[in-house]
KEBA-158355 format. One line per field, with one value per atom (N, C-alpha, C): residue number from 0; residue in one letter; x negated, y, z. Coordinates in nm, 4 decimals. Layout:
<rs>
num c(NUM/...)
residuo c(a/...)
c1 c(X/...)
c2 c(Y/...)
c3 c(Z/...)
</rs>
This chain:
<rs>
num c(0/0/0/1/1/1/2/2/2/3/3/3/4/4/4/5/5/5/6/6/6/7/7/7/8/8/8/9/9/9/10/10/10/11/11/11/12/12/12/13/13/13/14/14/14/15/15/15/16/16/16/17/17/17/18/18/18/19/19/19/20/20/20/21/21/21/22/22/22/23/23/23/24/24/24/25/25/25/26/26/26/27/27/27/28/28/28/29/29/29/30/30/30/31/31/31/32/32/32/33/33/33/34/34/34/35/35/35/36/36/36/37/37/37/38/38/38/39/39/39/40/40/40/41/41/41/42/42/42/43/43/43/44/44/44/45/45/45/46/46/46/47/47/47/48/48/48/49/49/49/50/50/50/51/51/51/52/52/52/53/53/53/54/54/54/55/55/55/56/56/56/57/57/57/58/58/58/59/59/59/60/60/60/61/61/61/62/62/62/63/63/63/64/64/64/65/65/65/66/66/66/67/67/67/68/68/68/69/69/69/70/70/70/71/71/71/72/72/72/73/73/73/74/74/74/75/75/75/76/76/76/77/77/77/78/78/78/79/79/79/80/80/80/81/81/81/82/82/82/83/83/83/84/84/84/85/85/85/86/86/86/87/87/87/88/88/88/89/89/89/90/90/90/91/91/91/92/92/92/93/93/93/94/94/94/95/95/95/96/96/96/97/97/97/98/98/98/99/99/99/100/100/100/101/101/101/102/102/102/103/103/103/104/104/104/105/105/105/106/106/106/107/107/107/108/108/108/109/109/109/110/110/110/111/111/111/112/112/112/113/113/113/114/114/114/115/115/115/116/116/116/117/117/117/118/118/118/119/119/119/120/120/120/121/121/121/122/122/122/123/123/123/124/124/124/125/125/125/126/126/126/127/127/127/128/128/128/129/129/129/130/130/130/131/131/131/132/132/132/133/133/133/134/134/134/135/135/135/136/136/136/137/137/137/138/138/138/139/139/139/140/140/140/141/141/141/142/142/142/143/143/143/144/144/144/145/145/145/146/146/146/147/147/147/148/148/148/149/149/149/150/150/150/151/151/151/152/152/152/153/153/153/154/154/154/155/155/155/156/156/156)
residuo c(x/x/x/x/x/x/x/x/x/x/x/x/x/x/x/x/x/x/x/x/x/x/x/x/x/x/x/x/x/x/x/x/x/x/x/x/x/x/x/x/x/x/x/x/x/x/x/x/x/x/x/x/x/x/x/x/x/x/x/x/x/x/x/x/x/x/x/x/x/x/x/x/x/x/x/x/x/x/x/x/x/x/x/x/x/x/x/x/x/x/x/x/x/x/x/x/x/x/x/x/x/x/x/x/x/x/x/x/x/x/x/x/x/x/x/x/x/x/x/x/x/x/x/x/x/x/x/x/x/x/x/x/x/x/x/x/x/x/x/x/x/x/x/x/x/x/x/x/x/x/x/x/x/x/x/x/x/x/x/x/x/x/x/x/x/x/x/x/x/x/x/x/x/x/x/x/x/x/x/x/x/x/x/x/x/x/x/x/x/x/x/x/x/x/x/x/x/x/x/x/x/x/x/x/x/x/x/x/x/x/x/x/x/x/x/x/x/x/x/x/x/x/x/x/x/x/x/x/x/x/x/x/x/x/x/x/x/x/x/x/x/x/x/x/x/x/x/x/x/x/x/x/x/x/x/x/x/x/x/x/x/x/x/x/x/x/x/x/x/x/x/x/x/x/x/x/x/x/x/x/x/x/x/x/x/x/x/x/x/x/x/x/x/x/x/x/x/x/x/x/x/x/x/x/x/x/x/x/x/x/x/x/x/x/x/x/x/x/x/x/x/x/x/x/x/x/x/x/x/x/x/x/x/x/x/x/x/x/x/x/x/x/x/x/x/x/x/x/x/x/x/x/x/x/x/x/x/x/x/x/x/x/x/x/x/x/x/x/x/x/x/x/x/x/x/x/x/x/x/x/x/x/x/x/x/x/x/x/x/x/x/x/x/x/x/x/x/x/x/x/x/x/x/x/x/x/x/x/x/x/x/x/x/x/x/x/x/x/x/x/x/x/x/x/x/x/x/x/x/x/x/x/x/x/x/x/x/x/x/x/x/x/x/x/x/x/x/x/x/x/x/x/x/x/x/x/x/x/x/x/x/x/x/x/x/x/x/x/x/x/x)
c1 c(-0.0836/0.0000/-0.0886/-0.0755/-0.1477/-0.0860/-0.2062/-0.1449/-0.1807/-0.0767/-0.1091/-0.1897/-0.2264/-0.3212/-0.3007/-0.2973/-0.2647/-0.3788/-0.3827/-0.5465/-0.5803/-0.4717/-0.5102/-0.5499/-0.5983/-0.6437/-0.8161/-0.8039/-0.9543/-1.0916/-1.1706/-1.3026/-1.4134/-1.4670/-1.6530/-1.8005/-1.8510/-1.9606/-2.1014/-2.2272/-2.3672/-2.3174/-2.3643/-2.3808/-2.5034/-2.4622/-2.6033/-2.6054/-2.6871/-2.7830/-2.6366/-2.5671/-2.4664/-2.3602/-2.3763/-2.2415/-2.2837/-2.4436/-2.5321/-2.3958/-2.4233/-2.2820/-2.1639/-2.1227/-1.9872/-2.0299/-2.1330/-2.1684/-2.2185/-2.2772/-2.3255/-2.1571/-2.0780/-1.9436/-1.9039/-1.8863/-1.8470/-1.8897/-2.0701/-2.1394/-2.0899/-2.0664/-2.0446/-1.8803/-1.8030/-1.6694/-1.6013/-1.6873/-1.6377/-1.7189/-1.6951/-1.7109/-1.8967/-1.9650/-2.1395/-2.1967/-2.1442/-2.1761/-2.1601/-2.1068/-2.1149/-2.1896/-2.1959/-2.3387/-2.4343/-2.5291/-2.6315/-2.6368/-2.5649/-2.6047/-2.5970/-2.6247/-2.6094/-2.5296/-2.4394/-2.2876/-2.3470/-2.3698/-2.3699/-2.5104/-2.5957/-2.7523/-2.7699/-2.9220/-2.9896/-3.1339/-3.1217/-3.2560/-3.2967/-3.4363/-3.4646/-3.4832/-3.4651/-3.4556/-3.3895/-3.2524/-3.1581/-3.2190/-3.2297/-3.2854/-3.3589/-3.4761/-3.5380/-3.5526/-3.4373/-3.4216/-3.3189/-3.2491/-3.1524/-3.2193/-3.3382/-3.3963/-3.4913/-3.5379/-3.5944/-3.4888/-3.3816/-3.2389/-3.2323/-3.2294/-3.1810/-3.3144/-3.4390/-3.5377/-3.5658/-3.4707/-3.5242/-3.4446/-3.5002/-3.3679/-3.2760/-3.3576/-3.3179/-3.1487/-3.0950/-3.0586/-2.9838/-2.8166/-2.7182/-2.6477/-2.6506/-2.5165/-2.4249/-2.3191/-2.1946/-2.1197/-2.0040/-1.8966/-1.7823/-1.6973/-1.5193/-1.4514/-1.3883/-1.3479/-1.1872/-1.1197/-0.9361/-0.8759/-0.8750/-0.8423/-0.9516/-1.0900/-1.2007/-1.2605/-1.2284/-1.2652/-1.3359/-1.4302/-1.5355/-1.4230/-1.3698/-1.3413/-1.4024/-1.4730/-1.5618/-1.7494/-1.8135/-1.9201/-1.9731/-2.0340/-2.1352/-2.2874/-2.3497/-2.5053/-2.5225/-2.5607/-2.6204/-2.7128/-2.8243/-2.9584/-2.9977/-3.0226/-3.0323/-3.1632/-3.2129/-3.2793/-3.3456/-3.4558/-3.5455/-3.5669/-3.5473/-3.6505/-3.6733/-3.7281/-3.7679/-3.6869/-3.6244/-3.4957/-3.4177/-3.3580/-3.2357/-3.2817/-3.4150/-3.4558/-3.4829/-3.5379/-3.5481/-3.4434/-3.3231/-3.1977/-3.2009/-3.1363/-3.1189/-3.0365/-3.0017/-2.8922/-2.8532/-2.7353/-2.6963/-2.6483/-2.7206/-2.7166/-2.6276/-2.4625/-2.3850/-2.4249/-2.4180/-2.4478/-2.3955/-2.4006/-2.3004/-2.1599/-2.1037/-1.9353/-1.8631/-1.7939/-1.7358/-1.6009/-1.4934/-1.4099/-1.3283/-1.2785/-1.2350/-1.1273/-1.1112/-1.0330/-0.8802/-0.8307/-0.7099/-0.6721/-0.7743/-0.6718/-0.7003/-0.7593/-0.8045/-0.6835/-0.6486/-0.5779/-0.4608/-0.5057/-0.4435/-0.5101/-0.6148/-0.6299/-0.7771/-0.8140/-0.9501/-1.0413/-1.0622/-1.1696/-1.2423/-1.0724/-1.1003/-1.1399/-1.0737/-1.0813/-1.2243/-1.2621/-1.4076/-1.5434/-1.5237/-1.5886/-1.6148/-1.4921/-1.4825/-1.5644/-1.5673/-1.6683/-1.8055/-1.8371/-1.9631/-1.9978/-1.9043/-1.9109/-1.9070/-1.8266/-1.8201/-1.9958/-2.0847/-2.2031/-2.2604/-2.2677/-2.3342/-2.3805/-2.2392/-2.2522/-2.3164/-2.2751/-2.3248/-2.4758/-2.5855/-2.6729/-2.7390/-2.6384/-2.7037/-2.7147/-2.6597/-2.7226/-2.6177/-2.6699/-2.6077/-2.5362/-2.5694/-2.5000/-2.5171/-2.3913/-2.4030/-2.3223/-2.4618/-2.4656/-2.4226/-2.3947/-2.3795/-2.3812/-2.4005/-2.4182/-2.3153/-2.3004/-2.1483/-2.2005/-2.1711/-2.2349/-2.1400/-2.1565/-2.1299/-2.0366/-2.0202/-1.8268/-1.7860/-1.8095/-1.7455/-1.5709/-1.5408/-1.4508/-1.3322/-1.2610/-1.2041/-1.2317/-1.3922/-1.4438/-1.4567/-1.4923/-1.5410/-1.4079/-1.2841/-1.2290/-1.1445/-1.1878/-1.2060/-1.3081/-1.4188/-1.4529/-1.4628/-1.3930/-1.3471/-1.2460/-1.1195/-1.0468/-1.0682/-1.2203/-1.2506/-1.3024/-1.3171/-1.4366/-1.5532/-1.6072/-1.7273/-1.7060/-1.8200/-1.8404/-1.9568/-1.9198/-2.0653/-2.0691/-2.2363/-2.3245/-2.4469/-2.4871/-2.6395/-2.6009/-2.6970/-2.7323/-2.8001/-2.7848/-2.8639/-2.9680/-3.0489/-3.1285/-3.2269/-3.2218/-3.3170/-3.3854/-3.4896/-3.6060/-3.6186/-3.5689/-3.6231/-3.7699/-3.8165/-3.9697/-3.9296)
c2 c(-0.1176/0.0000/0.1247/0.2173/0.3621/0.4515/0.4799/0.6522/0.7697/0.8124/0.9607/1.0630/1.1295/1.1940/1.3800/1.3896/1.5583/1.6253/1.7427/1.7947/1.8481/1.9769/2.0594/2.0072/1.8296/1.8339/1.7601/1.7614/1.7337/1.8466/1.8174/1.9107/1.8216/1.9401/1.8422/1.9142/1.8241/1.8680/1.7999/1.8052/1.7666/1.6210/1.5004/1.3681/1.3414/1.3064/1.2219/1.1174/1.0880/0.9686/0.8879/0.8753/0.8131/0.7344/0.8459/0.8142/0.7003/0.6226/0.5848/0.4792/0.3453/0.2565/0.3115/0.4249/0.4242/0.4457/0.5372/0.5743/0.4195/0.3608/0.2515/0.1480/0.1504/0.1056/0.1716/0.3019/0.3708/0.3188/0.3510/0.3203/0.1579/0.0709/-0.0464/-0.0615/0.0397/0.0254/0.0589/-0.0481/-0.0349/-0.1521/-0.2009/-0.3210/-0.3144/-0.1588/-0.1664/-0.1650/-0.0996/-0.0969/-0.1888/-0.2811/-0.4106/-0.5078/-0.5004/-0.6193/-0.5467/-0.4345/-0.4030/-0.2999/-0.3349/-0.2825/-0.3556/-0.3204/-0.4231/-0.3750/-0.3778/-0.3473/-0.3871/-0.3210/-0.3549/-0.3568/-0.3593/-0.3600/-0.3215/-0.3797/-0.3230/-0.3150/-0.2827/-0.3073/-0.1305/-0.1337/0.0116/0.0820/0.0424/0.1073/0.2116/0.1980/0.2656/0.4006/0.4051/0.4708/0.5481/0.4977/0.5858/0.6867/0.6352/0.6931/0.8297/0.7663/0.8681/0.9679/0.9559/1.0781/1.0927/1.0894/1.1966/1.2784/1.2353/1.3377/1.4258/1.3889/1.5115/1.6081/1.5576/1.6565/1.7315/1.7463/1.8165/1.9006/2.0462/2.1349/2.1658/2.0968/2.0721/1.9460/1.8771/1.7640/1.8422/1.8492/1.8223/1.6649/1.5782/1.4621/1.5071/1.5236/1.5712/1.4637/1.4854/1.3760/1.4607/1.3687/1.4642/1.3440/1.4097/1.3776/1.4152/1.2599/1.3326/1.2664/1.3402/1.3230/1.2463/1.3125/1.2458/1.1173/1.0678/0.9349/1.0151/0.9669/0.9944/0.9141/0.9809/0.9072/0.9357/1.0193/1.0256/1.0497/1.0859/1.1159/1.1585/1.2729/1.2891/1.3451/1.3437/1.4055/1.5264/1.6445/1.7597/1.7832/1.7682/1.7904/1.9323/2.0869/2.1709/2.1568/2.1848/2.1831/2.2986/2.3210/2.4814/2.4743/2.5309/2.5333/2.6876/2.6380/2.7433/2.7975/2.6564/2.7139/2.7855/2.8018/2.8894/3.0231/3.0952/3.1806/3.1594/3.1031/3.0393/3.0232/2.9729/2.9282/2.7727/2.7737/2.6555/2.5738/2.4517/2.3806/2.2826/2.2200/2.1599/2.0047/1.9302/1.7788/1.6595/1.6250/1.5734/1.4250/1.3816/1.2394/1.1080/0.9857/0.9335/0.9174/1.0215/1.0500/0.9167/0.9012/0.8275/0.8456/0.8068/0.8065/0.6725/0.6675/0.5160/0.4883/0.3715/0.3316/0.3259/0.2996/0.3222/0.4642/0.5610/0.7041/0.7456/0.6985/0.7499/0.7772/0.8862/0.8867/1.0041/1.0684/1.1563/1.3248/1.3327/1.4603/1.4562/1.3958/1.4039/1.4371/1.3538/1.3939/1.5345/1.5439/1.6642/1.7573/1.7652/1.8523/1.8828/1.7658/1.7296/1.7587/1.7366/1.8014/1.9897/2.0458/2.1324/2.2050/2.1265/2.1604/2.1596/2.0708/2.1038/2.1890/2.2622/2.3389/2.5042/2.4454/2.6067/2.5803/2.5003/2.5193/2.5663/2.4822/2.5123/2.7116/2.7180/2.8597/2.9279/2.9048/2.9531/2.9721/2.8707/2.8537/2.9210/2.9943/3.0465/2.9864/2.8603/2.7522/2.8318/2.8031/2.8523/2.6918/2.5952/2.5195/2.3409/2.3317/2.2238/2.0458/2.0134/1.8557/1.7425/1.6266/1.5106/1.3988/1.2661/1.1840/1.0235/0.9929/0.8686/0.7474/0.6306/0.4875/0.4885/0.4372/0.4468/0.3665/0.2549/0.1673/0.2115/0.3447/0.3927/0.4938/0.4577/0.5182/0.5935/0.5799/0.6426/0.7825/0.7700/0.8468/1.0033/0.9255/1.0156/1.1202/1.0302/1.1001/1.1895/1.1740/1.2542/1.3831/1.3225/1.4758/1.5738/1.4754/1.5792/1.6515/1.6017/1.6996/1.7782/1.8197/1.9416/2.0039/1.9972/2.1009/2.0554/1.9414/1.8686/1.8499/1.8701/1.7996/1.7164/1.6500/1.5041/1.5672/1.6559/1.7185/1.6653/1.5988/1.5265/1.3540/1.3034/1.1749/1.1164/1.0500/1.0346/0.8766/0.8505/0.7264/0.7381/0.5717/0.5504/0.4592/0.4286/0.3622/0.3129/0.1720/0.1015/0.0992/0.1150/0.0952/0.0123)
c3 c(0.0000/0.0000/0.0000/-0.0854/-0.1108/-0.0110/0.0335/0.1934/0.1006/0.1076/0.0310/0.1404/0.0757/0.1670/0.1520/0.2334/0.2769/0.2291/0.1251/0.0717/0.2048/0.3066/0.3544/0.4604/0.4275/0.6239/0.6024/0.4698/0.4088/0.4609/0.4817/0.5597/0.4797/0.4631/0.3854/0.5511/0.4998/0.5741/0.5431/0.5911/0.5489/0.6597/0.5511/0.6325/0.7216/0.8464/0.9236/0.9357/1.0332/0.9795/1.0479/1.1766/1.2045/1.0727/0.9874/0.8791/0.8165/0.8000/0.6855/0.6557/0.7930/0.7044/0.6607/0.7045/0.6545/0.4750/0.4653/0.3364/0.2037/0.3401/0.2318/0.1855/0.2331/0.2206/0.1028/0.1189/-0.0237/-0.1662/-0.1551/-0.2450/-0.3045/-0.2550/-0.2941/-0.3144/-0.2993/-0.3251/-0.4337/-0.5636/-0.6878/-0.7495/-0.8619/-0.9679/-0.9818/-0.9816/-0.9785/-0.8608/-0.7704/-0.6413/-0.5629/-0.5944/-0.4533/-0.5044/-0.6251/-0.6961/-0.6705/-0.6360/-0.6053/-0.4349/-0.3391/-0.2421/-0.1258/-0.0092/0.0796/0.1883/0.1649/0.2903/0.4306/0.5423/0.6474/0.6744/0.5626/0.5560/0.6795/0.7613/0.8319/0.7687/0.6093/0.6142/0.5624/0.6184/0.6583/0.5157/0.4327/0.3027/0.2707/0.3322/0.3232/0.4494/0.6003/0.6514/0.5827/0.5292/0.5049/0.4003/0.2991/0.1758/0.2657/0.3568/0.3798/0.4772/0.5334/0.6100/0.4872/0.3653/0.2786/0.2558/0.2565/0.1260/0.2640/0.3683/0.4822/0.5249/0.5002/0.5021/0.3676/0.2866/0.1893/0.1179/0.1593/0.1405/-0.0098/-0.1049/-0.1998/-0.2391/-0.1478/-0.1266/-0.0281/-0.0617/0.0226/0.0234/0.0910/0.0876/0.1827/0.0613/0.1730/0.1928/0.2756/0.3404/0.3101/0.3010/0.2886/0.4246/0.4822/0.6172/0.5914/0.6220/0.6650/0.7625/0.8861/1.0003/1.0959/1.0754/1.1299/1.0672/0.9553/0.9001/0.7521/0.7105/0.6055/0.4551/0.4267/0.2874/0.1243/0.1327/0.0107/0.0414/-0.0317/-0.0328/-0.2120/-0.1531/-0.2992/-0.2802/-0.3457/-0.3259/-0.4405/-0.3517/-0.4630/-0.4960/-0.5753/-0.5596/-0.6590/-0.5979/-0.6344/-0.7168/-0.8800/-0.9142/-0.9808/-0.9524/-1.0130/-1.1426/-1.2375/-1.3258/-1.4003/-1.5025/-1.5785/-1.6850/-1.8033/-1.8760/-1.8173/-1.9220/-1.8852/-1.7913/-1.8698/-1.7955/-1.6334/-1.6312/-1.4638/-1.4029/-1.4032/-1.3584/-1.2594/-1.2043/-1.0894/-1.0900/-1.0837/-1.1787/-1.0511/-1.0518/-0.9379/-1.0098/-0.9782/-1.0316/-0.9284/-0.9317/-0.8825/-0.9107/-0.7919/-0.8291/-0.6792/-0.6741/-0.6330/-0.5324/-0.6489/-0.6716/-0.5780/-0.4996/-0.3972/-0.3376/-0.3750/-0.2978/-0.2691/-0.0991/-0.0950/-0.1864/-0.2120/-0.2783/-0.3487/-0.1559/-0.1131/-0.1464/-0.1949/-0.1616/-0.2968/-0.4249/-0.5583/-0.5702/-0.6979/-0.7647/-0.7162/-0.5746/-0.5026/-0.5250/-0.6343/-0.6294/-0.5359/-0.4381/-0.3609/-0.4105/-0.5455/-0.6216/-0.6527/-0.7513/-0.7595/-0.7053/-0.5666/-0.4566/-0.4183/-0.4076/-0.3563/-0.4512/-0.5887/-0.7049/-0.6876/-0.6675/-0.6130/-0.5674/-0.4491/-0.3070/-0.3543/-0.4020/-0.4855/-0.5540/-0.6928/-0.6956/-0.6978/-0.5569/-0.4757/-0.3990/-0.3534/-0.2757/-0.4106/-0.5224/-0.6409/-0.6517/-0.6582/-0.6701/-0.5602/-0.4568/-0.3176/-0.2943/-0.3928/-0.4240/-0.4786/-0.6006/-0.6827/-0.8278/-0.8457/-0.9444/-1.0921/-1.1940/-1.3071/-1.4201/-1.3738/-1.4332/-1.3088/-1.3693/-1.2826/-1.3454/-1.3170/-1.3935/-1.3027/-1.3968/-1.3616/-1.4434/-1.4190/-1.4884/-1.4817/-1.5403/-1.4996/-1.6129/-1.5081/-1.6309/-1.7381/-1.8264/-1.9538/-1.9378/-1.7978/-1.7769/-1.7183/-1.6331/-1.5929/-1.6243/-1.7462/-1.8702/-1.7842/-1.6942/-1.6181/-1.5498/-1.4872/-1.4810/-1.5643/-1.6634/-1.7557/-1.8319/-1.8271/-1.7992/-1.7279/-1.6044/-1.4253/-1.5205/-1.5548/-1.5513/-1.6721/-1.7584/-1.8680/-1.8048/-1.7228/-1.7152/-1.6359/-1.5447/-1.4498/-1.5719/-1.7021/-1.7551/-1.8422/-1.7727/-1.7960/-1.8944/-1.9987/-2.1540/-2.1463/-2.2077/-2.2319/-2.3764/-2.3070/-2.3831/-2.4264/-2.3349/-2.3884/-2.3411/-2.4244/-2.4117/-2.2919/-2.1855/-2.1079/-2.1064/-2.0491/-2.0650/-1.9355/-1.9099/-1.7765/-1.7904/-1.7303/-1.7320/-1.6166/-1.5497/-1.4700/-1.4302/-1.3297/-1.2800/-1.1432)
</rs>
């Protein structure tokens, strides 16, 4: 059964280290994410990846919270450069919301929030990237705006 969910009682904030399982739950709460993560992990991998992202002021991971329970998560990673006349670009990346509540607008909401910090930042454009099965998705973020402008490609090491 789907709980609809109230926007106006939604709150974001910077995740700590407390949230890590609830976060690693998210991450695996979809068809790519539970074949490559480890739910419940204690293994320090995760720790420690998650105290680089919180020491580095570059790196917000936020949380979206409704009624004290964490139901989404995303990561911002503010990036410098030189294009775009030295402009600062805000790179969205693993997009999360539980399950039970998709399809209620959260997303969106929560996309949002990002880029309202985006701006807050200073950043002049703001990116993201979505797997290529992800097809639902993609069109989540066509309808904020987003154009799939460039080609993207990764290289396992």
């Amino acid at each position: 059964m789907k709980v609809q969910a109230d926007l106006s009682r939604l709150s974001t904030r910077r995740a700590v280290r407390q949230d890590l399982p609830r976060l690693l739950e998210l991450i695996a709460d979809d068809d790519l994410g539970k074949n490559r993560e480890g739910v419940g992990s204690e293994d320090a991998c995760y720790v420690e990846a998650f105290e680089r992202i919180t020491a580095d002021d570059n790196q917000f991971l936020m949380v979206a919270e409704l009624d004290g329970r964490i139901i989404a998560m995303q990561q911002v990673t503010f990036i410098p450069g030189l294009s775009r006349k030295g402009s600062t670009r805000a790179m969205i990346e693993s997009v999360r919301v539980d399950g039970y509540l998709r399809g209620q607008g959260i997303g969106h909401w929560f996309i949002e929030q990002a880029i309202a910090l985006a701006r807050e930042r200073g950043c002049q454009l703001v990116q993201l990237t979505s797997d290529k099965k992800r097809i639902q998705a993609h069109r989540f973020y066509g309808s904020m705006g987003f154009t799939a402008s460039h080609e993207g490609f990764k290289l396992q090491l």
